[in-house]
C-alpha positions in Angstrom: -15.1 -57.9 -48.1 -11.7 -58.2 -49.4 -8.8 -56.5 -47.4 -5.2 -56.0 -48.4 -3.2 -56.0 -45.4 -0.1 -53.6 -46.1 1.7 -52.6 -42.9 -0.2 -50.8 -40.6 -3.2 -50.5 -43.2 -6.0 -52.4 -44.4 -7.2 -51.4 -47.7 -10.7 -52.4 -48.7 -10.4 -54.2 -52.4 -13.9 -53.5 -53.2 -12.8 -50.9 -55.3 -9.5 -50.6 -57.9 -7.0 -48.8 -56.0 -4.8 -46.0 -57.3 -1.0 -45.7 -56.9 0.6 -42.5 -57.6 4.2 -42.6 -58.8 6.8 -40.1 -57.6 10.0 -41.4 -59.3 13.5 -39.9 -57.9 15.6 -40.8 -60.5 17.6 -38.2 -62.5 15.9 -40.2 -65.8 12.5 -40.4 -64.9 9.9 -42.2 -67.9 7.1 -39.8 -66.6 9.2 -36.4 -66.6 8.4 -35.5 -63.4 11.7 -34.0 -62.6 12.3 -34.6 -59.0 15.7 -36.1 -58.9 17.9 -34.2 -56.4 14.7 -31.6 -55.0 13.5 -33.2 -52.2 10.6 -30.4 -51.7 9.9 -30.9 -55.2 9.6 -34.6 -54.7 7.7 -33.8 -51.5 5.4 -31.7 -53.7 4.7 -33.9 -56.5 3.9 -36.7 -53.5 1.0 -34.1 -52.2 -0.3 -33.5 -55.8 -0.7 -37.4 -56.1 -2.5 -37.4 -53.0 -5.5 -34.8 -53.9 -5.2 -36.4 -57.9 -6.9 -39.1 -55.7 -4.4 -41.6 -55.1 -4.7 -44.4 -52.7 -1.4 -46.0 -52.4 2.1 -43.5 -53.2 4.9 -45.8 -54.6 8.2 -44.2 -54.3 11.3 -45.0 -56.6 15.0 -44.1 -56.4 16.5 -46.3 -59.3 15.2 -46.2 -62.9 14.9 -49.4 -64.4 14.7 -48.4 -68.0 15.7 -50.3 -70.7 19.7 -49.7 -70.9 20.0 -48.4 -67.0 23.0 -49.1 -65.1 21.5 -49.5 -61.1 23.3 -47.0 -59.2 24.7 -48.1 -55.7 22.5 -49.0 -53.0 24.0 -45.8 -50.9 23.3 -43.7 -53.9 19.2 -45.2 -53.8 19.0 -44.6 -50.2 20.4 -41.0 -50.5 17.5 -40.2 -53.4 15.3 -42.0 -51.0 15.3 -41.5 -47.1 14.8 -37.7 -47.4 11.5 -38.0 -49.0 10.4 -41.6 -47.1 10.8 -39.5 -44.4 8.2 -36.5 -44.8 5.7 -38.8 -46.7 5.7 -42.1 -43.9 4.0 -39.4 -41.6 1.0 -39.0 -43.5 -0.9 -41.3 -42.6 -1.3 -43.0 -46.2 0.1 -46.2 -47.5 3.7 -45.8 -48.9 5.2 -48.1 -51.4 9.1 -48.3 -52.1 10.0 -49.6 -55.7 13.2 -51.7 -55.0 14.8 -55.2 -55.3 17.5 -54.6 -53.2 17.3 -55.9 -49.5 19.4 -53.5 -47.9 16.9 -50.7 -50.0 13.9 -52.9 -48.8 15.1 -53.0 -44.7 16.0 -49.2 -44.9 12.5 -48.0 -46.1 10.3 -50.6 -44.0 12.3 -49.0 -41.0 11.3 -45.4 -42.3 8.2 -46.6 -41.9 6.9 -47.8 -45.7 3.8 -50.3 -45.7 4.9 -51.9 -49.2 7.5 -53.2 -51.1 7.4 -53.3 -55.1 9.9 -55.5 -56.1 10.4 -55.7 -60.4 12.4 -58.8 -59.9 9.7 -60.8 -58.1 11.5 -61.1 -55.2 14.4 -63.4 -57.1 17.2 -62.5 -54.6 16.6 -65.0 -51.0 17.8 -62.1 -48.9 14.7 -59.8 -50.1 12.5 -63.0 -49.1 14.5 -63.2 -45.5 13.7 -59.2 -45.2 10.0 -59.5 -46.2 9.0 -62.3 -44.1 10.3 -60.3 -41.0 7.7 -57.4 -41.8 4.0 -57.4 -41.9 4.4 -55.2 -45.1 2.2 -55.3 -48.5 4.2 -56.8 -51.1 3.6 -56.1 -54.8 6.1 -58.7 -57.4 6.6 -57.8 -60.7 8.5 -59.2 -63.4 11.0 -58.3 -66.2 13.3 -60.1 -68.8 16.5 -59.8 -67.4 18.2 -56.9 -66.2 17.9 -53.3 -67.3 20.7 -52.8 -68.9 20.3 -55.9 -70.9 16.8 -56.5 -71.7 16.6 -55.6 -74.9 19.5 -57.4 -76.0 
């Protein structure tokens, strides 16, 4: 049997896995408003859960085609209030970041996963994940958001 070891979880790969999305950015793709309402947020996190999600993955920066990335205070601030509630759930929590000081924050919150768009390009996000036992999902992209079109 296949196992993914993400923090404190091992998930059994036997079977797809589902991540559900909650996305706290005031510009959301999905529209599912919950910039700035924690409870809302919170909420939305529970819905994915009985939708039958496996996996939440949690986002505080848009990374949109055209986005300026707001300041890593600013992404923890969107962040740490709901990482909070949903690390005590007893479920695997992803955090959608490429910034280390993002990535140390929410492992210490207690995520299991980091989803990193840049595919962990920046050495200091390597140096952070190498210190955890966390799940680590890379993505890519061409160039930065607010240039990628261009």
């Amino acid at each position: 049997m296949s196992i993914f070891a993400c923090g404190q979880y091992r998930l059994s790969l036997e079977r797809p896995l589902l991540m559900g999305i909650v996305n706290l950015t005031p510009d959301s793709f999905s529209a599912d408003g919950c910039a700035g309402d924690t409870a809302k947020a919170i909420d939305h996190a529970h819905q994915q859960l009985k939708a039958g999600a496996d996996i939440l993955d949690i986002g505080a920066e848009s990374t949109r085609p055209g986005d300026i990335p707001p300041p890593v205070d600013e992404e923890l601030h969107r962040l740490v209030p709901v990482l909070k509630e949903v690390c005590t759930w007893g479920v695997p929590i992803s955090v959608d970041t490429y910034k280390p000081d993002v990535m140390r924050s929410a492992l210490m919150f207690g995520a299991s996963m980091i989803n990193d768009i840049t595919g962990m390009s920046d050495p200091l996000a390597l140096d952070v994940i190498a210190q955890s036992d966390c799940g680590i999902c890379l993505m890519h992209m061409q160039g930065a958001p607010g240039s990628m079109q261009q």
